[in-house]
TIKETOR-239933 format. One record per atom (N, C-alpha, C): residue in three letters; atom name; x, y, z. Coordinates in Angstrom, 1 decimal. Atoms other than C-alpha are relative to their C-alpha. Layout:
N
<r:ALA	a:CA	X:X	Y:Y	Z:Z>
...
This chain:
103
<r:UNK	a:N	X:0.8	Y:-1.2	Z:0.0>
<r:UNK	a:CA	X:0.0	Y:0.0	Z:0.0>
<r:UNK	a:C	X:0.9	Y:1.3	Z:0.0>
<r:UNK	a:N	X:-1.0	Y:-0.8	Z:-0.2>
<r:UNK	a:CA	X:2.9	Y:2.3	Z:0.9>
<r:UNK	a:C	X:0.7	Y:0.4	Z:-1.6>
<r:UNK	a:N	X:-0.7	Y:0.0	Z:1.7>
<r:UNK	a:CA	X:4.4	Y:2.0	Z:-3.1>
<r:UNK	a:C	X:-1.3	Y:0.7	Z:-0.7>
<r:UNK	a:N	X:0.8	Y:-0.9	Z:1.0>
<r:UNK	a:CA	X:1.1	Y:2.9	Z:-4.6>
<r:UNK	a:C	X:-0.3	Y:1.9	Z:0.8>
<r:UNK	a:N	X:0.2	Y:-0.9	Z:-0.7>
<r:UNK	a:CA	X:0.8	Y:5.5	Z:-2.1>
<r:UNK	a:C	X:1.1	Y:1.3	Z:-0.3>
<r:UNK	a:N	X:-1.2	Y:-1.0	Z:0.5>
<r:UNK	a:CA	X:4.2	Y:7.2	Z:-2.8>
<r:UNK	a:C	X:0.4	Y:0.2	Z:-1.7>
<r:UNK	a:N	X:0.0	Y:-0.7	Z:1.6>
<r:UNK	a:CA	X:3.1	Y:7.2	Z:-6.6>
<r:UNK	a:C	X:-0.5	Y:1.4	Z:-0.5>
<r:UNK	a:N	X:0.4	Y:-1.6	Z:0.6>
<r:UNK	a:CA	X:1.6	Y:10.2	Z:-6.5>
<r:UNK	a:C	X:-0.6	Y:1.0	Z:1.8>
<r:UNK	a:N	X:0.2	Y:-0.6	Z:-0.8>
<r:UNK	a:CA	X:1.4	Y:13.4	Z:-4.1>
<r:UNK	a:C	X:-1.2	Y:1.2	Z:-0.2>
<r:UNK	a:N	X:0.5	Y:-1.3	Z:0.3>
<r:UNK	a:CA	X:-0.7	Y:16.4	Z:-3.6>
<r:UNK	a:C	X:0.4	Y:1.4	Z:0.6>
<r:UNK	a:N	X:-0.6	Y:-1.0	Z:-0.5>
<r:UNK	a:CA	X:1.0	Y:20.0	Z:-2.9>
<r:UNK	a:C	X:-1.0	Y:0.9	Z:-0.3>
<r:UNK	a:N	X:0.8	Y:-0.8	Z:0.4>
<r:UNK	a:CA	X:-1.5	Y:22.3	Z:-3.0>
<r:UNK	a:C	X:-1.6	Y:-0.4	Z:-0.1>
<r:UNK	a:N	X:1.1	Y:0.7	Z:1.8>
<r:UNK	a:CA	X:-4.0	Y:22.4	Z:-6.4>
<r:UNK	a:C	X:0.7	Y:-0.6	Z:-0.5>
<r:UNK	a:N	X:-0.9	Y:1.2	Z:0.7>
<r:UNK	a:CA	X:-1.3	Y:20.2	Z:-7.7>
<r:UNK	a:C	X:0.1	Y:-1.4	Z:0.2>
<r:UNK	a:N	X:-0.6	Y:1.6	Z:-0.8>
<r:UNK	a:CA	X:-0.9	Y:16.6	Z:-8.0>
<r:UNK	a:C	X:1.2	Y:-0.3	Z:-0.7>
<r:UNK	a:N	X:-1.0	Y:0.1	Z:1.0>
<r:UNK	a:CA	X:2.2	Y:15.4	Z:-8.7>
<r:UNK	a:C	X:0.2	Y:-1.4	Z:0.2>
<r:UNK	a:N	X:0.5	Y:1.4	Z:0.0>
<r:UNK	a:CA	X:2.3	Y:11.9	Z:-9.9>
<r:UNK	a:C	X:2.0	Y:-0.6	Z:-0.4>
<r:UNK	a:N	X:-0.9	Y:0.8	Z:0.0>
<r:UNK	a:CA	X:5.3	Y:9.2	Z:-10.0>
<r:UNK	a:C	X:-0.2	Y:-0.7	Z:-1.1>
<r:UNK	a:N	X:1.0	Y:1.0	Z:0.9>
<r:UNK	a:CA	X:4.7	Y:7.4	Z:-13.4>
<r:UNK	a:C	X:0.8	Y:-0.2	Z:-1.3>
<r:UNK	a:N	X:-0.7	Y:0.7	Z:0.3>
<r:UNK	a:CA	X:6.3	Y:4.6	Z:-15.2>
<r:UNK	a:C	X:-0.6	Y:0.3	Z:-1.6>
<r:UNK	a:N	X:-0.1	Y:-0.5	Z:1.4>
<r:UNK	a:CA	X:5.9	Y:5.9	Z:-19.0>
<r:UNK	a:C	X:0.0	Y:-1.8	Z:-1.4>
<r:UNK	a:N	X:-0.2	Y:0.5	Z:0.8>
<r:UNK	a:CA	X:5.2	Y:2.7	Z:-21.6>
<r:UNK	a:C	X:-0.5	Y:0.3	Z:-1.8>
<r:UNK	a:N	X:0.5	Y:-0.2	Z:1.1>
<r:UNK	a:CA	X:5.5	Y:3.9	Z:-25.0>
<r:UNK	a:C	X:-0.4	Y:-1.3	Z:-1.4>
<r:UNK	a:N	X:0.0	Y:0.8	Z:1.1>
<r:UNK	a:CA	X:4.3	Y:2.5	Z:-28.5>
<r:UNK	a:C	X:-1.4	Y:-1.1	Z:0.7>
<r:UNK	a:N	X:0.9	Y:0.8	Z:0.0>
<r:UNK	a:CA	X:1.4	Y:0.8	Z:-26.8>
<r:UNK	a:C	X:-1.1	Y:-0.3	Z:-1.2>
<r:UNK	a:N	X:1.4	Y:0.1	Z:1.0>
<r:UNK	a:CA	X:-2.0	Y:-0.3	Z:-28.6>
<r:UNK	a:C	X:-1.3	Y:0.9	Z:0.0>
<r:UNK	a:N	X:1.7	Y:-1.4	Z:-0.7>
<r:UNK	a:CA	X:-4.4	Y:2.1	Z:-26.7>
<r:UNK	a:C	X:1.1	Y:0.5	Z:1.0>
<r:UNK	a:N	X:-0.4	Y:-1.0	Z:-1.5>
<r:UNK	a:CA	X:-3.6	Y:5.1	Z:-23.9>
<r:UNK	a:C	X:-0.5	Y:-0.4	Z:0.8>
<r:UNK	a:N	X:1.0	Y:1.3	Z:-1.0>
<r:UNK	a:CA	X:-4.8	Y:3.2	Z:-20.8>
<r:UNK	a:C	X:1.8	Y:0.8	Z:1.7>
<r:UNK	a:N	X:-0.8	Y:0.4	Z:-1.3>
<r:UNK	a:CA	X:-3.8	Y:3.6	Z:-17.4>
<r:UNK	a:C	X:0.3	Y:-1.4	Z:0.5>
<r:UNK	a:N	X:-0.3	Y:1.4	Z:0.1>
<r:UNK	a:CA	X:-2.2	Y:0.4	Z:-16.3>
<r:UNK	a:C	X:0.2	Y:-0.4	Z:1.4>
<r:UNK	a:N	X:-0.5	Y:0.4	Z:-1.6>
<r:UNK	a:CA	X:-1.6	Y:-0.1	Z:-12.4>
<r:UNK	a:C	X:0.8	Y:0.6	Z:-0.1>
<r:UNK	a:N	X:-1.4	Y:-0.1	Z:-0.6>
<r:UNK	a:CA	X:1.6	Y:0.0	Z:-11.2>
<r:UNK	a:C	X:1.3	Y:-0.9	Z:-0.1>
<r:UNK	a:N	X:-1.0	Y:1.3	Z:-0.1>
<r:UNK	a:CA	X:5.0	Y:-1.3	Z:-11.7>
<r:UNK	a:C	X:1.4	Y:1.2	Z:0.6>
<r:UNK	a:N	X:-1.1	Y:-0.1	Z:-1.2>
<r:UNK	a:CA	X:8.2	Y:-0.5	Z:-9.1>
<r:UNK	a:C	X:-0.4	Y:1.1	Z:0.6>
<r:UNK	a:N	X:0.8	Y:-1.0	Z:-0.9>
<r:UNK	a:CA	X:6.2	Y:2.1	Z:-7.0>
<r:UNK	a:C	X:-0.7	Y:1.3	Z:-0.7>
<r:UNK	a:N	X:0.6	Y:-1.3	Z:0.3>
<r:UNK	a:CA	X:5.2	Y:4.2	Z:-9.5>
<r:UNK	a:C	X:-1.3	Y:-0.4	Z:-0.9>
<r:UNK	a:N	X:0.9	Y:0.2	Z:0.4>
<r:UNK	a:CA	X:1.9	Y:4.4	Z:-11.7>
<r:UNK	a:C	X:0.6	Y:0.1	Z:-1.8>
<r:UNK	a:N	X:-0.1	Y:0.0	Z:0.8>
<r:UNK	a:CA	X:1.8	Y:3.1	Z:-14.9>
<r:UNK	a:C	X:-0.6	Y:0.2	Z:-1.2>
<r:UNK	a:N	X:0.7	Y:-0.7	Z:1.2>
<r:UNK	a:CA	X:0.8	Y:4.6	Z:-18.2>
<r:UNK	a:C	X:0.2	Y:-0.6	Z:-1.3>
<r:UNK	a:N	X:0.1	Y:0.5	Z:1.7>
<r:UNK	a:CA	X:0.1	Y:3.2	Z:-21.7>
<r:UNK	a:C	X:0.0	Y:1.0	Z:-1.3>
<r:UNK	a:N	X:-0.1	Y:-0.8	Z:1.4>
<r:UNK	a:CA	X:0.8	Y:5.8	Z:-24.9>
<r:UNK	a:C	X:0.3	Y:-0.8	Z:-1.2>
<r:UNK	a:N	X:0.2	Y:0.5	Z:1.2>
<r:UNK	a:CA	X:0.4	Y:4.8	Z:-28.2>
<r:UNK	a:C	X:1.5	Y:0.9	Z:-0.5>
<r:UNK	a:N	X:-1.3	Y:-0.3	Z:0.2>
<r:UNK	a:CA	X:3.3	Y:7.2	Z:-29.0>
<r:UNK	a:C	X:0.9	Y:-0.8	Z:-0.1>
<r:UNK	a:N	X:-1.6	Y:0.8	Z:-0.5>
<r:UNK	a:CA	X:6.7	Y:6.0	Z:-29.9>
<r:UNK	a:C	X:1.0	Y:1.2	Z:0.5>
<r:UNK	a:N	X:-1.1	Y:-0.7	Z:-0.9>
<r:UNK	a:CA	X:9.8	Y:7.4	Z:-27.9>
<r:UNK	a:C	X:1.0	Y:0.7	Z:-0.8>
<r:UNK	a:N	X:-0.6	Y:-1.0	Z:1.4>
<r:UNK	a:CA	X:10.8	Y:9.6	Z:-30.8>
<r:UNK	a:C	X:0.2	Y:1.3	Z:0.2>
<r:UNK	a:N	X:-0.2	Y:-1.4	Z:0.2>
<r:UNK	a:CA	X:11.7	Y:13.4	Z:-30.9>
<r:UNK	a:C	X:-1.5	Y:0.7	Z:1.2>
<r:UNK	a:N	X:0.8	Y:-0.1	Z:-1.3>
<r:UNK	a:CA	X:9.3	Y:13.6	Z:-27.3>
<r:UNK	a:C	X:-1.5	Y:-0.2	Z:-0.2>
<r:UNK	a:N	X:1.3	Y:0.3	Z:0.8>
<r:UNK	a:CA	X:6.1	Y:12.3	Z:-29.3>
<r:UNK	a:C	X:-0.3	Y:-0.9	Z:1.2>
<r:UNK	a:N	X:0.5	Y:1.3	Z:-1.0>
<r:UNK	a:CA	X:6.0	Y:9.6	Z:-26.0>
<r:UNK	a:C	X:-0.8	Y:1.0	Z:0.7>
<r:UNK	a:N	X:0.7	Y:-1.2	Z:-0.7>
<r:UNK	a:CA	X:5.8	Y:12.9	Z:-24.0>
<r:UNK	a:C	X:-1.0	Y:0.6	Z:0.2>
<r:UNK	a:N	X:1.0	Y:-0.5	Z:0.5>
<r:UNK	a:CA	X:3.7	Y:14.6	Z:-25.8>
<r:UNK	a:C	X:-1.6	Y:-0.6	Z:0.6>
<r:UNK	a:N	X:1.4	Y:0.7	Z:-0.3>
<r:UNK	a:CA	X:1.1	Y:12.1	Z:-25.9>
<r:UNK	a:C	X:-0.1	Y:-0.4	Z:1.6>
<r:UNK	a:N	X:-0.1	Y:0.4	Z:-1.6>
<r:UNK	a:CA	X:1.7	Y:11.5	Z:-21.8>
<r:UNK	a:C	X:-1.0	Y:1.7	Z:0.9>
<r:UNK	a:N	X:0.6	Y:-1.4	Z:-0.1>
<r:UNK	a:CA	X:0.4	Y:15.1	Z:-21.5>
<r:UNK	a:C	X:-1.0	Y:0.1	Z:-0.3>
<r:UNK	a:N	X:1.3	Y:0.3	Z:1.3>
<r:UNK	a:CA	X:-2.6	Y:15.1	Z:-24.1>
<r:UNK	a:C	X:-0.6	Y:-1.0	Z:1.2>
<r:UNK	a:N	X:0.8	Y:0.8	Z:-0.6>
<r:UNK	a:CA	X:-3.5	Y:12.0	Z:-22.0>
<r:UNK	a:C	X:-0.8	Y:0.3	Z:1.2>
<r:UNK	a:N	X:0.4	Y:-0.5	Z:-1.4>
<r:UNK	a:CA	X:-3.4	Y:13.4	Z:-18.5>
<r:UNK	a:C	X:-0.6	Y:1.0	Z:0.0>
<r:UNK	a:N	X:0.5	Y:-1.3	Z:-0.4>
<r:UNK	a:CA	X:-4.8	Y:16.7	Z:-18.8>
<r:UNK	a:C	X:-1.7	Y:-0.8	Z:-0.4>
<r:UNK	a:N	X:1.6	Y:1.0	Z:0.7>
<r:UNK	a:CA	X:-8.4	Y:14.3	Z:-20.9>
<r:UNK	a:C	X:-0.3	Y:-0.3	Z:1.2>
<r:UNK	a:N	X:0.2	Y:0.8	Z:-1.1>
<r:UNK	a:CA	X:-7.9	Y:12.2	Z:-17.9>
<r:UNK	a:C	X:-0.3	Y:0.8	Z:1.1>
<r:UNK	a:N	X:0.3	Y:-0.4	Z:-1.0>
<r:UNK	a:CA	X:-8.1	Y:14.5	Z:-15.4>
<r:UNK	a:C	X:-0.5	Y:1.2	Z:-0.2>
<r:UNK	a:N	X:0.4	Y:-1.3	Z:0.4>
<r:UNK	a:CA	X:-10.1	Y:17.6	Z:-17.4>
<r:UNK	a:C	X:0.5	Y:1.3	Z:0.9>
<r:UNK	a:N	X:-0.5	Y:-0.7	Z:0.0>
<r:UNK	a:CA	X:-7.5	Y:19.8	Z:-17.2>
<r:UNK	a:C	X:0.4	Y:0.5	Z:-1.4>
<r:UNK	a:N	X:-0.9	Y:-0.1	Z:0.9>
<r:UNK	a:CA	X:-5.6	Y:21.6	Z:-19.7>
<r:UNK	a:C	X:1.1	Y:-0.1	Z:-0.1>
<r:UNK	a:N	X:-1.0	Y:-0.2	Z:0.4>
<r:UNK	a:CA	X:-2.9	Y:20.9	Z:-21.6>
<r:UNK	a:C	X:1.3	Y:0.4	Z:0.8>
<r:UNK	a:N	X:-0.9	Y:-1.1	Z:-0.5>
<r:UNK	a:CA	X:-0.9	Y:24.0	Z:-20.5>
<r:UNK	a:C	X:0.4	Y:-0.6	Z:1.8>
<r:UNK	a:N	X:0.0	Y:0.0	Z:-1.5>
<r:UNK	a:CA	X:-1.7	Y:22.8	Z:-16.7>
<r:UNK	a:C	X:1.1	Y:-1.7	Z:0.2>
<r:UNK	a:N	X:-0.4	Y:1.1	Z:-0.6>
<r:UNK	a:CA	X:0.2	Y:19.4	Z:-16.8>
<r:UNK	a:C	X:1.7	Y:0.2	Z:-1.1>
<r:UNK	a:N	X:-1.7	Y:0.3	Z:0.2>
<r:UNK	a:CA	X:4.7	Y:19.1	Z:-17.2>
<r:UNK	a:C	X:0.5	Y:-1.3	Z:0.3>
<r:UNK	a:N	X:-0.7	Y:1.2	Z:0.1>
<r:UNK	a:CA	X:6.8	Y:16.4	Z:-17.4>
<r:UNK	a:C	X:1.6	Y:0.8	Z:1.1>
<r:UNK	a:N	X:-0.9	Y:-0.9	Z:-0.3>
<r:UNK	a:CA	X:9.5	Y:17.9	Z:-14.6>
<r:UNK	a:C	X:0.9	Y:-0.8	Z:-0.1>
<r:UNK	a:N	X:-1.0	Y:0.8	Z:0.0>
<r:UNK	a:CA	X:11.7	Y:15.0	Z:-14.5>
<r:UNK	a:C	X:0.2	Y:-1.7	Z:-1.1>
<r:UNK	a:N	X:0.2	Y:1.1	Z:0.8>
<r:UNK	a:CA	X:12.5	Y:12.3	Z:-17.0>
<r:UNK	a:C	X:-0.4	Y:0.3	Z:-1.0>
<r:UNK	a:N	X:0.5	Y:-0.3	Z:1.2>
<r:UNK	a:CA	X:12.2	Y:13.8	Z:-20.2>
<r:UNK	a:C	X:0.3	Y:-1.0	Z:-0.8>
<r:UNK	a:N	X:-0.5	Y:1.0	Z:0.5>
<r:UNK	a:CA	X:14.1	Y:11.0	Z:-21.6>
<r:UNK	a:C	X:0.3	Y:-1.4	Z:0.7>
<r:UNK	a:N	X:0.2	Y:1.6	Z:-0.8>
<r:UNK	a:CA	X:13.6	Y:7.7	Z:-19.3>
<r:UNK	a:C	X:-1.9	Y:0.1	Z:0.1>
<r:UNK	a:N	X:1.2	Y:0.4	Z:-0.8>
<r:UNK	a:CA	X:10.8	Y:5.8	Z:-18.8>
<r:UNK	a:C	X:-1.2	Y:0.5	Z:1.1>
<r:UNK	a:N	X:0.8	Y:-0.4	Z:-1.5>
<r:UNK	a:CA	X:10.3	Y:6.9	Z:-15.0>
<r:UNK	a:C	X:0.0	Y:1.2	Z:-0.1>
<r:UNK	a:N	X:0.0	Y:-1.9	Z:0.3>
<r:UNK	a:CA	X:9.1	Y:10.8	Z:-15.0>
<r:UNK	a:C	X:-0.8	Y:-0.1	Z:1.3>
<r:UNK	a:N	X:0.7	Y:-0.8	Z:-1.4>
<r:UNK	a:CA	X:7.5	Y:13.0	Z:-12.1>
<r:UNK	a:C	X:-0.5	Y:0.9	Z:-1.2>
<r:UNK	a:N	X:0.7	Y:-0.6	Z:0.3>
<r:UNK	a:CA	X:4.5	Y:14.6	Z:-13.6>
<r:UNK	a:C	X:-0.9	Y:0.9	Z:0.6>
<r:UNK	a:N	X:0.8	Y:-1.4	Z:-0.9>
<r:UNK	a:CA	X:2.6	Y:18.2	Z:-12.2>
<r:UNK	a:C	X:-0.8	Y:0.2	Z:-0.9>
<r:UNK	a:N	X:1.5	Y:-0.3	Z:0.6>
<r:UNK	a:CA	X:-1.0	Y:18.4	Z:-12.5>
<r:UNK	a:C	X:-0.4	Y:1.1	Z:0.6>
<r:UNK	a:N	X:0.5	Y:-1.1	Z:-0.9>
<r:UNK	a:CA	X:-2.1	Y:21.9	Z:-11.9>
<r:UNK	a:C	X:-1.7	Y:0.2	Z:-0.4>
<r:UNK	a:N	X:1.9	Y:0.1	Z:0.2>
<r:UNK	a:CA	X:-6.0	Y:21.9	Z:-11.1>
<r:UNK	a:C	X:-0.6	Y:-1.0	Z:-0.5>
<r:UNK	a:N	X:0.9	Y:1.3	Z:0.8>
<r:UNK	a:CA	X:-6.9	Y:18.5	Z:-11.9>
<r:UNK	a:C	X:-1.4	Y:0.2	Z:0.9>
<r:UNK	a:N	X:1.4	Y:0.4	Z:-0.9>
<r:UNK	a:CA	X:-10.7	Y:17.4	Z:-11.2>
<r:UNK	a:C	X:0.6	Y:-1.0	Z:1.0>
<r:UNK	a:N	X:0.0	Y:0.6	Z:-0.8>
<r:UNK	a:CA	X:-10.7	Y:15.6	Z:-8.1>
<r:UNK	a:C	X:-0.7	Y:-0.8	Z:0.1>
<r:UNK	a:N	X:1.4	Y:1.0	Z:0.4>
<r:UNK	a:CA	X:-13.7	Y:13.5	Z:-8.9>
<r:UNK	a:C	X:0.6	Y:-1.0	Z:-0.8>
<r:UNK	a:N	X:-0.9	Y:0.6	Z:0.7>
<r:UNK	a:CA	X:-11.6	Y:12.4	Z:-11.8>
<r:UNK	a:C	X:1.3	Y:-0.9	Z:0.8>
<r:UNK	a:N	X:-1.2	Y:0.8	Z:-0.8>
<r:UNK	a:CA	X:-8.5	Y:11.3	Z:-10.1>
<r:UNK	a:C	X:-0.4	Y:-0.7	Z:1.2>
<r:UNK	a:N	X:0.1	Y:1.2	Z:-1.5>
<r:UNK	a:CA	X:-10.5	Y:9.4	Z:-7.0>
<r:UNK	a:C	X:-0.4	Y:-0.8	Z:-0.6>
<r:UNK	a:N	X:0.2	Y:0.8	Z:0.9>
<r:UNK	a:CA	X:-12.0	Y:7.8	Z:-9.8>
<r:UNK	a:C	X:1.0	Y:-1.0	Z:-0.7>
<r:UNK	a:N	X:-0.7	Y:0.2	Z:0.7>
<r:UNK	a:CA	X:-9.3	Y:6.6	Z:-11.9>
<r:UNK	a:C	X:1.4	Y:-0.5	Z:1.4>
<r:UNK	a:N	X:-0.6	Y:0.8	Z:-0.7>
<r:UNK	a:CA	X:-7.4	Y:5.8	Z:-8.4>
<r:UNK	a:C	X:-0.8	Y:-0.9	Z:0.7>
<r:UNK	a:N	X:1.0	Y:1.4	Z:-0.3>
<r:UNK	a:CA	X:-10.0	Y:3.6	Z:-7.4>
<r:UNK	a:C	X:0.0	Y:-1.0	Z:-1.4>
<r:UNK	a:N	X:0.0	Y:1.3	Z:1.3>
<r:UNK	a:CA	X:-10.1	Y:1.4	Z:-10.6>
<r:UNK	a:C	X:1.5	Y:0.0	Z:0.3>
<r:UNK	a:N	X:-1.0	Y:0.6	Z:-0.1>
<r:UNK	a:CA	X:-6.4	Y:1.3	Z:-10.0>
<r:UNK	a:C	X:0.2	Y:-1.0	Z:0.9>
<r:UNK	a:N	X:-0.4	Y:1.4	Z:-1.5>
<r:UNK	a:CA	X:-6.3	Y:-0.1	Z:-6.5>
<r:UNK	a:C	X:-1.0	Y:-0.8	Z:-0.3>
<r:UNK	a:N	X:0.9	Y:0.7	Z:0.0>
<r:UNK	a:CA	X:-9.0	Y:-2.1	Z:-7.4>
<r:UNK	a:C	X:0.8	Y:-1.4	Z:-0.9>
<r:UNK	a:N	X:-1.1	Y:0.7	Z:0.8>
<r:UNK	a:CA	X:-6.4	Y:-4.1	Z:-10.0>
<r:UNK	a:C	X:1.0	Y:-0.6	Z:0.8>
């Protein structure tokens, strides 16, 4: 419980999430969790920051935010990134962490 727990924090209006980046998937999909952080599915491939890109696009849909409001602060080029959600819905994200722990 402690690992999913330290995948993502909240400072503020911000969340800021821990999250294991798999590009080139078949669909964008939240996926659980793999080594403490939260796992993400993009269809992007890991090209000229097109994984990125689409990691952004996803999360702001996912958590009806904009765009502009979500960064990639660490990990521009690995797998494991630290992502800042500024003003996510909160309805959204209890949502979408309930279907996780629920997995």
């Amino acid at each position: 419980m402690s690992a999913r727990n330290s995948a993502f924090s909240w400072q503020g209006d911000k969340l800021v999430l821990q999250i294991f980046l798999q590009p080139r998937a078949s669909q964008n999909e939240w996926c659980g969790h793999h080594d403490g952080r939260i796992r993400l599915r993009v269809t992007a491939p890991p090209v000229d920051n097109q994984a990125n890109l689409e990691c952004v696009k996803f999360l702001a849909k996912s958590l009806k935010t904009a765009k502009t409001n979500v960064s990639v602060i660490r990990g521009q080029t690995s797998r494991a990134k630290t992502v800042e959600v500024l003003k996510p819905d909160p309805e959204c994200w209890q949502k979408i962490l309930t279907e996780m722990l629920a997995d």
